[in-house]
Gaussian input, Z-matrix of N, CA and C with variables (Angstrom, degrees):
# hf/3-21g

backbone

0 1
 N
 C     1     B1
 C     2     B2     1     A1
 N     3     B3     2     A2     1     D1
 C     4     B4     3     A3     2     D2
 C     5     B5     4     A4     3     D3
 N     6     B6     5     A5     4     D4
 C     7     B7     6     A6     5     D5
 C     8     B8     7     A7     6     D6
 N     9     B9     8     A8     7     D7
 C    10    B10     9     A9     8     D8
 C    11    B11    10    A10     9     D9
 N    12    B12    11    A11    10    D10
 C    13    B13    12    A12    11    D11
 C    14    B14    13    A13    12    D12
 N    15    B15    14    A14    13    D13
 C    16    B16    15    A15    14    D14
 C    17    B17    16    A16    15    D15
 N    18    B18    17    A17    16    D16
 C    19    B19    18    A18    17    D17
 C    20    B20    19    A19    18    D18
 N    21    B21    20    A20    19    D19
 C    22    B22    21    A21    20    D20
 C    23    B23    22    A22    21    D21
 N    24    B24    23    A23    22    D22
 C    25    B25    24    A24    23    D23
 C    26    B26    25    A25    24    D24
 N    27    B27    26    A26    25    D25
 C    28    B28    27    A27    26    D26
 C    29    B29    28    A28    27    D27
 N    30    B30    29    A29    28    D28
 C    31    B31    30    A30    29    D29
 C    32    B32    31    A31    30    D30
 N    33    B33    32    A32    31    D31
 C    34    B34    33    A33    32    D32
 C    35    B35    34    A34    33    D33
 N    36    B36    35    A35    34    D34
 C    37    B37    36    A36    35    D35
 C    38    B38    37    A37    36    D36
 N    39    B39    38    A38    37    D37
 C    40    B40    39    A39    38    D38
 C    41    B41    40    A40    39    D39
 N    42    B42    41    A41    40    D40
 C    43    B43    42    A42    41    D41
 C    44    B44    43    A43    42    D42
 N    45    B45    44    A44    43    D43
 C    46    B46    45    A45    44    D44
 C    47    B47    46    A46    45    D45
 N    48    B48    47    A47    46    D46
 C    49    B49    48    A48    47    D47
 C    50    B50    49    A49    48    D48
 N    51    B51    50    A50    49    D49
 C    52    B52    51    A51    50    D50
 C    53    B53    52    A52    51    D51
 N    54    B54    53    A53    52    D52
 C    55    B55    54    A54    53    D53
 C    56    B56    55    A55    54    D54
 N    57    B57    56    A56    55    D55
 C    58    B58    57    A57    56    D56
 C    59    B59    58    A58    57    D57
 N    60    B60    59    A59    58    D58
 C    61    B61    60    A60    59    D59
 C    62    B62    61    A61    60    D60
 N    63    B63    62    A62    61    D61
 C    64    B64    63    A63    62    D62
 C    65    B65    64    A64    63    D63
 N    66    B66    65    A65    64    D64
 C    67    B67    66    A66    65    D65
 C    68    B68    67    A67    66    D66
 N    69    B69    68    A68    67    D67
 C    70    B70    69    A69    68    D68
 C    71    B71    70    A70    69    D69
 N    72    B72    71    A71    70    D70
 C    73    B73    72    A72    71    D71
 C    74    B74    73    A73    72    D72
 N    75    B75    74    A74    73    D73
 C    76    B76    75    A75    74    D74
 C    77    B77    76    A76    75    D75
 N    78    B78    77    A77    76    D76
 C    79    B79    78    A78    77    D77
 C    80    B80    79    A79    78    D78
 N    81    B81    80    A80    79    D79
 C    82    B82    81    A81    80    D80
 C    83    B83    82    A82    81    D81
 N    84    B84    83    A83    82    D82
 C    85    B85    84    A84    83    D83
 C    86    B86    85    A85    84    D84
 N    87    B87    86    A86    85    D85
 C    88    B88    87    A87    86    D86
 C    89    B89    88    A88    87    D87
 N    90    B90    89    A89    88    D88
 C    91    B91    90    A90    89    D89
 C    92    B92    91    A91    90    D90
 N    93    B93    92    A92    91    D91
 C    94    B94    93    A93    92    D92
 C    95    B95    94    A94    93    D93
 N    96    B96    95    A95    94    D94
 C    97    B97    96    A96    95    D95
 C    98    B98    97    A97    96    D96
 N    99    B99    98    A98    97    D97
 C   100   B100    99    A99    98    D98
 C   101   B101   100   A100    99    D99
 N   102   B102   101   A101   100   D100
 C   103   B103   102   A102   101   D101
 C   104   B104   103   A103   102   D102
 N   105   B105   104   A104   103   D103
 C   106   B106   105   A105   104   D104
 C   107   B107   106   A106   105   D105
 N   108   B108   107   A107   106   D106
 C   109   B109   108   A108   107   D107
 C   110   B110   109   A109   108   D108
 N   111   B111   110   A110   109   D109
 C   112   B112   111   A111   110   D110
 C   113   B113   112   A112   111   D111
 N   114   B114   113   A113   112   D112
 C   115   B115   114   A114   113   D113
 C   116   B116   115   A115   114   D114
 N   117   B117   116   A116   115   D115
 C   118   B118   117   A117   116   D116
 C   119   B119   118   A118   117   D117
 N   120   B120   119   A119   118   D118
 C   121   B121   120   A120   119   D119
 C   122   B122   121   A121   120   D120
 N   123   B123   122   A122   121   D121
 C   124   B124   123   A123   122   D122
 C   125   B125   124   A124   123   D123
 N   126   B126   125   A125   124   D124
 C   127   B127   126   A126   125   D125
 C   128   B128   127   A127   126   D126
 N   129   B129   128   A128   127   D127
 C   130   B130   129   A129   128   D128
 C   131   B131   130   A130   129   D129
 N   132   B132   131   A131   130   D130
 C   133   B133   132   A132   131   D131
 C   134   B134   133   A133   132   D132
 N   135   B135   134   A134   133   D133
 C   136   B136   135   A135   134   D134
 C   137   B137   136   A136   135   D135
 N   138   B138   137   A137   136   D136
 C   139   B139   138   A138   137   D137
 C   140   B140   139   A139   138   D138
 N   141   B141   140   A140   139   D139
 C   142   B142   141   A141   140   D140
 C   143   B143   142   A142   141   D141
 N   144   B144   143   A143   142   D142
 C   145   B145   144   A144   143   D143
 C   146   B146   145   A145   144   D144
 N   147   B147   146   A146   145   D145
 C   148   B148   147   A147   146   D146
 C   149   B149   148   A148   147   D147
 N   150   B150   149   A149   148   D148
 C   151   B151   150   A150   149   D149
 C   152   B152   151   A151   150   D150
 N   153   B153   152   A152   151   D151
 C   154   B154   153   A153   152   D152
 C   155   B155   154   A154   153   D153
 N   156   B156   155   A155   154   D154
 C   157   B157   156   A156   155   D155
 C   158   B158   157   A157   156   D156
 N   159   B159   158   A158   157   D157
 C   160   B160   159   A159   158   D158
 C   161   B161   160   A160   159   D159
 N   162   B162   161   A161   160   D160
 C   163   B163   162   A162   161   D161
 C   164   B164   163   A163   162   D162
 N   165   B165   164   A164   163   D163
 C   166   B166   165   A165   164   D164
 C   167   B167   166   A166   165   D165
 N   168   B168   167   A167   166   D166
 C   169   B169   168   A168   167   D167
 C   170   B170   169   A169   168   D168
 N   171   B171   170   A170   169   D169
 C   172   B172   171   A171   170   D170
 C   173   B173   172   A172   171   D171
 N   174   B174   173   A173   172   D172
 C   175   B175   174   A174   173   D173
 C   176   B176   175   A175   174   D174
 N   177   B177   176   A176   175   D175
 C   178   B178   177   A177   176   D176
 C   179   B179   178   A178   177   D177
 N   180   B180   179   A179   178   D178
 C   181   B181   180   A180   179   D179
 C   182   B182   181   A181   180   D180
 N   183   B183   182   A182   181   D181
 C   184   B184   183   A183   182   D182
 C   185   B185   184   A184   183   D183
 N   186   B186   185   A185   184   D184
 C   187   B187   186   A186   185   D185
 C   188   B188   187   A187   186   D186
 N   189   B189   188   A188   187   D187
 C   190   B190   189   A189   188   D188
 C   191   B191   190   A190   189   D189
 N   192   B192   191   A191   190   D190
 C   193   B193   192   A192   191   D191
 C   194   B194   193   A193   192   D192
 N   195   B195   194   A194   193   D193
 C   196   B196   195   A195   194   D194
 C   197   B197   196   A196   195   D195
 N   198   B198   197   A197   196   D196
 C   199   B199   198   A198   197   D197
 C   200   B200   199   A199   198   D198
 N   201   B201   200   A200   199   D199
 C   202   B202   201   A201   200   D200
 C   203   B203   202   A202   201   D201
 N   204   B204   203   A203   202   D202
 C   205   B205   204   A204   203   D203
 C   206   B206   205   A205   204   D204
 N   207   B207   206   A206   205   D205
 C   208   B208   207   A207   206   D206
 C   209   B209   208   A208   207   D207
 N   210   B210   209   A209   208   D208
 C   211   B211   210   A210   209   D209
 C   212   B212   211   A211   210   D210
 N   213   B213   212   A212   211   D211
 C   214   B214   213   A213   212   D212
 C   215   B215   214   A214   213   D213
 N   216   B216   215   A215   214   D214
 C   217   B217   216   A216   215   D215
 C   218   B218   217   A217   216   D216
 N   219   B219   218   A218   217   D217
 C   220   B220   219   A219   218   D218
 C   221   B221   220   A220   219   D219
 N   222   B222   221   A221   220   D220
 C   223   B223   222   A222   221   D221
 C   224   B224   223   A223   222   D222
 N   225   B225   224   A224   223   D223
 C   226   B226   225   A225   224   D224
 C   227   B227   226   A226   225   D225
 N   228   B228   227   A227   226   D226
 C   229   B229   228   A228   227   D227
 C   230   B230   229   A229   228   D228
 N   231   B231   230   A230   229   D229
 C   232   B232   231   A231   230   D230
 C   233   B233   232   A232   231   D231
 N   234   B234   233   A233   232   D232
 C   235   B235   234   A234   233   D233
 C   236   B236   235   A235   234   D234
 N   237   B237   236   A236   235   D235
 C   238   B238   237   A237   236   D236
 C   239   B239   238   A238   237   D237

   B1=1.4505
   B2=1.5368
   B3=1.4640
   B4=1.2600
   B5=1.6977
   B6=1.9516
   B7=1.4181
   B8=1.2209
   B9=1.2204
   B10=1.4135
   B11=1.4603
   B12=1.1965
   B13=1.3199
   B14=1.7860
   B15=1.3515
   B16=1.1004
   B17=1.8725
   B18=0.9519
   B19=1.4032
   B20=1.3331
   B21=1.4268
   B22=1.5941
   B23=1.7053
   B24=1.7211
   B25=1.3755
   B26=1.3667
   B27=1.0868
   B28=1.3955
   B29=1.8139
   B30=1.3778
   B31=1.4798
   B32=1.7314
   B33=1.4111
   B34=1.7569
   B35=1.4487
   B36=1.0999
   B37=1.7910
   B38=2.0925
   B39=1.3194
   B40=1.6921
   B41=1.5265
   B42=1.4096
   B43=1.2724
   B44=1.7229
   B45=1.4098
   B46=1.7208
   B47=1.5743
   B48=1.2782
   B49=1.6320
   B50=1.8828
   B51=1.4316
   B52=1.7050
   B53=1.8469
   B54=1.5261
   B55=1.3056
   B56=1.9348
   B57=1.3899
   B58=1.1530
   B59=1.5122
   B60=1.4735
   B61=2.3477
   B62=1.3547
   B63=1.3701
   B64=1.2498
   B65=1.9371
   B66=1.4591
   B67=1.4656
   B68=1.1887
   B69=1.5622
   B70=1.5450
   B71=1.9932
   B72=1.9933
   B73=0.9624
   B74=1.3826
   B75=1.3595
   B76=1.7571
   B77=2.1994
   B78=1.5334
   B79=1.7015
   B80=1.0928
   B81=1.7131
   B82=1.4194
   B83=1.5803
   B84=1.1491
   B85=1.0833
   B86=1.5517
   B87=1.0255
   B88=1.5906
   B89=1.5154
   B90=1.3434
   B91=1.8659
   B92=1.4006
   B93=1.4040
   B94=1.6181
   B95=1.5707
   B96=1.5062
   B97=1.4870
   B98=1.8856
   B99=1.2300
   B100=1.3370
   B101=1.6828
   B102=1.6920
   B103=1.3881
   B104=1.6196
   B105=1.5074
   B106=1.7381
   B107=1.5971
   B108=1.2300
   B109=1.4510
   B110=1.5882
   B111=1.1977
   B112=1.3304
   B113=1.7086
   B114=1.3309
   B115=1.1694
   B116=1.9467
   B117=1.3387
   B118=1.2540
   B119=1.9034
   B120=1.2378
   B121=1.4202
   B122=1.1505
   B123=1.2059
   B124=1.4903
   B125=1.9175
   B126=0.9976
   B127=1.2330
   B128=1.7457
   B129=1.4653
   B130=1.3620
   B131=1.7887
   B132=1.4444
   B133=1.4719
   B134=1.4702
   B135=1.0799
   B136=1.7843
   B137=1.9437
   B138=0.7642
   B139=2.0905
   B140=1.6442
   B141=1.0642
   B142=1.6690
   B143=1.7589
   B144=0.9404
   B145=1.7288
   B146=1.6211
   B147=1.5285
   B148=1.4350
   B149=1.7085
   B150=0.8715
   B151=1.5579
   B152=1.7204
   B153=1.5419
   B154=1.6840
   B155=1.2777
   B156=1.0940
   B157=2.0236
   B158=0.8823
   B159=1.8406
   B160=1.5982
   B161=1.1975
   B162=1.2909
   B163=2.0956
   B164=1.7969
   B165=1.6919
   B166=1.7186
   B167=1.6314
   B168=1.5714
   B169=1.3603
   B170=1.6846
   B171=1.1639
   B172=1.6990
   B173=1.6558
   B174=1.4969
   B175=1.4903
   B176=1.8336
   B177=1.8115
   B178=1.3272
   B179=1.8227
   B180=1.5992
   B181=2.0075
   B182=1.5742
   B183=0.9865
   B184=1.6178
   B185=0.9864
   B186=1.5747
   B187=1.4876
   B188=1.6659
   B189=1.1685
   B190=1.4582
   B191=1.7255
   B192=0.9748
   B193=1.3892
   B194=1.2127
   B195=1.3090
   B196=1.5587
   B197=1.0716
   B198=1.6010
   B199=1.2285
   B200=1.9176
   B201=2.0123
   B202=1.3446
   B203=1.3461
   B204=1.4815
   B205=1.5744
   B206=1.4741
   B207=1.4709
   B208=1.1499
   B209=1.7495
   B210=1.0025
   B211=1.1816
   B212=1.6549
   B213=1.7689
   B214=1.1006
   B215=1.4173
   B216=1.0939
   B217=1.9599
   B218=1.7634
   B219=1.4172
   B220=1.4576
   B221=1.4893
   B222=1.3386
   B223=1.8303
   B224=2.1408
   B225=1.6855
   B226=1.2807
   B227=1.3899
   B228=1.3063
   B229=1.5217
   B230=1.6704
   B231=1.1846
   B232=2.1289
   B233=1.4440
   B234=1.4206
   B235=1.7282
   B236=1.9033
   B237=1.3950
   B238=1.6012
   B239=0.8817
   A1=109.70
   A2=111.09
   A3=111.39
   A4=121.79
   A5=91.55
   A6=86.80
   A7=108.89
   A8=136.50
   A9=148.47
   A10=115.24
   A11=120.87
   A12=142.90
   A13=107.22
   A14=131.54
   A15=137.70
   A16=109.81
   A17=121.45
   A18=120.92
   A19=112.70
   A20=140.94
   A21=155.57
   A22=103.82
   A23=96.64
   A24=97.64
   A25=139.93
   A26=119.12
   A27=132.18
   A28=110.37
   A29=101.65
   A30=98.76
   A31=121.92
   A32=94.64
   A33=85.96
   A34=115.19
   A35=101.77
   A36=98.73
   A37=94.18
   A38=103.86
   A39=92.94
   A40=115.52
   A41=117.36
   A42=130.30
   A43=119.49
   A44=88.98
   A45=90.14
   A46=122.06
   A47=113.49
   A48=146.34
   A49=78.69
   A50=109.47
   A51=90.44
   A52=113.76
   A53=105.37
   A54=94.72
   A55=103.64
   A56=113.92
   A57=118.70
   A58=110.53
   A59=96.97
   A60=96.38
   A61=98.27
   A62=113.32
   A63=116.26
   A64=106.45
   A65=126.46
   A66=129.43
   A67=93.38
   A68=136.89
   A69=121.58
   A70=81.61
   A71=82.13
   A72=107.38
   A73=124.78
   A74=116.61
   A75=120.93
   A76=82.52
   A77=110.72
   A78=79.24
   A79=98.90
   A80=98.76
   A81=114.65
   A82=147.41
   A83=149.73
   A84=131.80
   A85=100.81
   A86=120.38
   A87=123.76
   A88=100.07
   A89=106.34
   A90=121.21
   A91=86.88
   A92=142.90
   A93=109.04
   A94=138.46
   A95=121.51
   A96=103.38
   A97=85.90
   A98=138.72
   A99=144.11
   A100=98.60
   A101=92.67
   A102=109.86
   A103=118.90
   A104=110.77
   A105=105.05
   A106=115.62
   A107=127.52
   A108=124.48
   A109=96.50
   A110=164.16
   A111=165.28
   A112=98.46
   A113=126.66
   A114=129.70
   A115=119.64
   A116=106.38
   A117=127.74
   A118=90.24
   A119=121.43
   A120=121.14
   A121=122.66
   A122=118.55
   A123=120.05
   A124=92.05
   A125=130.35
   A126=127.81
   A127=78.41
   A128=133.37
   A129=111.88
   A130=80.31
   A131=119.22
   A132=88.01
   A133=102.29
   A134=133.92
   A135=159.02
   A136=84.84
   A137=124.32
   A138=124.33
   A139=80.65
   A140=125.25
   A141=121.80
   A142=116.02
   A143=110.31
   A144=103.05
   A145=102.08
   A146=112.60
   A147=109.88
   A148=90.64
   A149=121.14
   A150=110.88
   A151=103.02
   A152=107.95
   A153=94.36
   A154=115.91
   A155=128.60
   A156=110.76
   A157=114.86
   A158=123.46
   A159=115.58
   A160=138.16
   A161=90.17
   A162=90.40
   A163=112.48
   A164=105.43
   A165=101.32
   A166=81.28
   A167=129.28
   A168=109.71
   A169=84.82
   A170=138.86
   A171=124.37
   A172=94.99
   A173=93.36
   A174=107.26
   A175=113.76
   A176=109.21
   A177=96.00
   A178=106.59
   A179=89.73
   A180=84.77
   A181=99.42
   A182=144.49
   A183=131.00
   A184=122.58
   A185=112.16
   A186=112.64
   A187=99.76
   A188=126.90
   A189=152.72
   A190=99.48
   A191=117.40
   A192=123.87
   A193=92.56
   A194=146.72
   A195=138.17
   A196=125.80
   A197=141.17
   A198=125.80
   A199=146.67
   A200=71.81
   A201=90.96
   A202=127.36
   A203=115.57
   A204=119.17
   A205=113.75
   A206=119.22
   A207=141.80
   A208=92.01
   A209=132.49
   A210=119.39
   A211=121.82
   A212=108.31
   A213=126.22
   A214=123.41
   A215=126.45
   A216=127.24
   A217=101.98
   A218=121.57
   A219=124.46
   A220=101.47
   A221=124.21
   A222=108.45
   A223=86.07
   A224=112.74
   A225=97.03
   A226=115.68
   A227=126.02
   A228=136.07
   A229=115.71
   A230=102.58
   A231=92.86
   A232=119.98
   A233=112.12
   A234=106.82
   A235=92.06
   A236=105.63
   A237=115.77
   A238=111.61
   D1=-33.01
   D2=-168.77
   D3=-95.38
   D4=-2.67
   D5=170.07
   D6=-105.07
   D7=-20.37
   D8=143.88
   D9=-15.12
   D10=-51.09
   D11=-173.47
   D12=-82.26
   D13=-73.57
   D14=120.38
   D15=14.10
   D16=-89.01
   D17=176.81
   D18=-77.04
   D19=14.23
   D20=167.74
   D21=-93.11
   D22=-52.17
   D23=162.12
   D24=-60.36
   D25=-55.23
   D26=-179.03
   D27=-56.68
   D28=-38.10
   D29=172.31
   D30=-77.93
   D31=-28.93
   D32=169.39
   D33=-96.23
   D34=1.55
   D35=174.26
   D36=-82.31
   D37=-50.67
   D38=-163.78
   D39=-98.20
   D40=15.15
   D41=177.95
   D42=-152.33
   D43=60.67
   D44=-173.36
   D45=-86.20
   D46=-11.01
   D47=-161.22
   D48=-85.11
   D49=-55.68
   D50=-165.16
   D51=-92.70
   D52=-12.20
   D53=177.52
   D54=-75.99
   D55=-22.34
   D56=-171.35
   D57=-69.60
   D58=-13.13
   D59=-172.97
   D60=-72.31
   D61=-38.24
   D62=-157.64
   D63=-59.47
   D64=0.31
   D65=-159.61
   D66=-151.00
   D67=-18.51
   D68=-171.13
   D69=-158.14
   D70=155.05
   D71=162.56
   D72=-69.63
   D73=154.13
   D74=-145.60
   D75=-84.63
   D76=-22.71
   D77=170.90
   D78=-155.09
   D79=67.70
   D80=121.73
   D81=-41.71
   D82=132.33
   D83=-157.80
   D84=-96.79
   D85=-8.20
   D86=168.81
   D87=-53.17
   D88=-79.25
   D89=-174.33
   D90=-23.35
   D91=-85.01
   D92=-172.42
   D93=-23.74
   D94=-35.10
   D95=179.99
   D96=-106.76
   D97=-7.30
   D98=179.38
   D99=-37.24
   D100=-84.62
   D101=-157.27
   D102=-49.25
   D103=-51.95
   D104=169.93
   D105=-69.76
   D106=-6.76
   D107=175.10
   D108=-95.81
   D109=-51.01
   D110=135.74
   D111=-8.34
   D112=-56.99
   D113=175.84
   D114=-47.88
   D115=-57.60
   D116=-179.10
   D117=-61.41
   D118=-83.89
   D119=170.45
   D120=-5.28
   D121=-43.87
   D122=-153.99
   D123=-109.29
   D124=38.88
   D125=-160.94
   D126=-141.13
   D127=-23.45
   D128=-159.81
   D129=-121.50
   D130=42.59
   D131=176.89
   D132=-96.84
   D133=-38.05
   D134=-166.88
   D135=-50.51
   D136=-46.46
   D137=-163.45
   D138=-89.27
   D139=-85.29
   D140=176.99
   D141=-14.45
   D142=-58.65
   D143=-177.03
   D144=-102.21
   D145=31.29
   D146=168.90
   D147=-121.77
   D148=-17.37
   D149=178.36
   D150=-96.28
   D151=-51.53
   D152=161.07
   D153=-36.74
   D154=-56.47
   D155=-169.62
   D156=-78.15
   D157=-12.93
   D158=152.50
   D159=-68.11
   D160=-52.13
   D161=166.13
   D162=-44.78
   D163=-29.34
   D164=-147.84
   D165=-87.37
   D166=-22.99
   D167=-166.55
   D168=-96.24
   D169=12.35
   D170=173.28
   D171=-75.04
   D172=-56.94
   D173=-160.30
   D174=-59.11
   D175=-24.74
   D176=-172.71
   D177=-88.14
   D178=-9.72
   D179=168.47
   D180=-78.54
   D181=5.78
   D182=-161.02
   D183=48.79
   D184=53.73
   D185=177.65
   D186=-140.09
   D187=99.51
   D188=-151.94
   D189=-101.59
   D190=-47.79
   D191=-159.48
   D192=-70.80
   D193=-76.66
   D194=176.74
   D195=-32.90
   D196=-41.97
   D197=112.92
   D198=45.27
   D199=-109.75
   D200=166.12
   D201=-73.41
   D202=-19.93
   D203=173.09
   D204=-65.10
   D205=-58.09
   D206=171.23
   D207=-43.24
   D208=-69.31
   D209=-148.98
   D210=-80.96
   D211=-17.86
   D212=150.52
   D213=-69.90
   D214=-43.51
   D215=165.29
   D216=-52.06
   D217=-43.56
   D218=-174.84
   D219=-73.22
   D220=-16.91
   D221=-160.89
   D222=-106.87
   D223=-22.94
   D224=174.94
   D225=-73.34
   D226=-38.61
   D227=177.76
   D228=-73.95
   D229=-11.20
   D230=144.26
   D231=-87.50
   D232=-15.34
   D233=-159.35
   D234=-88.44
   D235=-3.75
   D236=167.62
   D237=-68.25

């Protein structure tokens, strides 16, 4: 999962111009704020599918509450 992610990253961090044809025209005026925001994005995917397989292995022990703590301490420390 995590090299999956890992190599998901690396390609939209150094090739965002071509994952972006595939959804917009090459001169579109979007693709201007597209490509460096796709860039930044792809920099938080590696923590994203490292906390997905944590929550998913909390949840398949049946233990929910760690979880939700974790994920409430993480949603107060952005509103910082």
């Amino acid at each position: 999962c995590n090299f999956l992610g890992l190599f998901g990253m690396i390609l939209l961090a150094s090739k965002p111009d071509w994952i972006l044809q595939l959804v917009l025209k090459p001169d579109a005026p979007a693709m201007k704020v597209a490509v460096p925001y796709l860039r930044l994005r792809a920099m938080s995917m590696i923590p994203s599918l490292i906390s997905a397989t944590s929550f998913a292995a909390f949840r398949g022990t049946l233990d929910t509450k760690t979880p939700l703590m974790i994920s409430s301490v993480a949603n107060l420390l952005k509103l910082l």
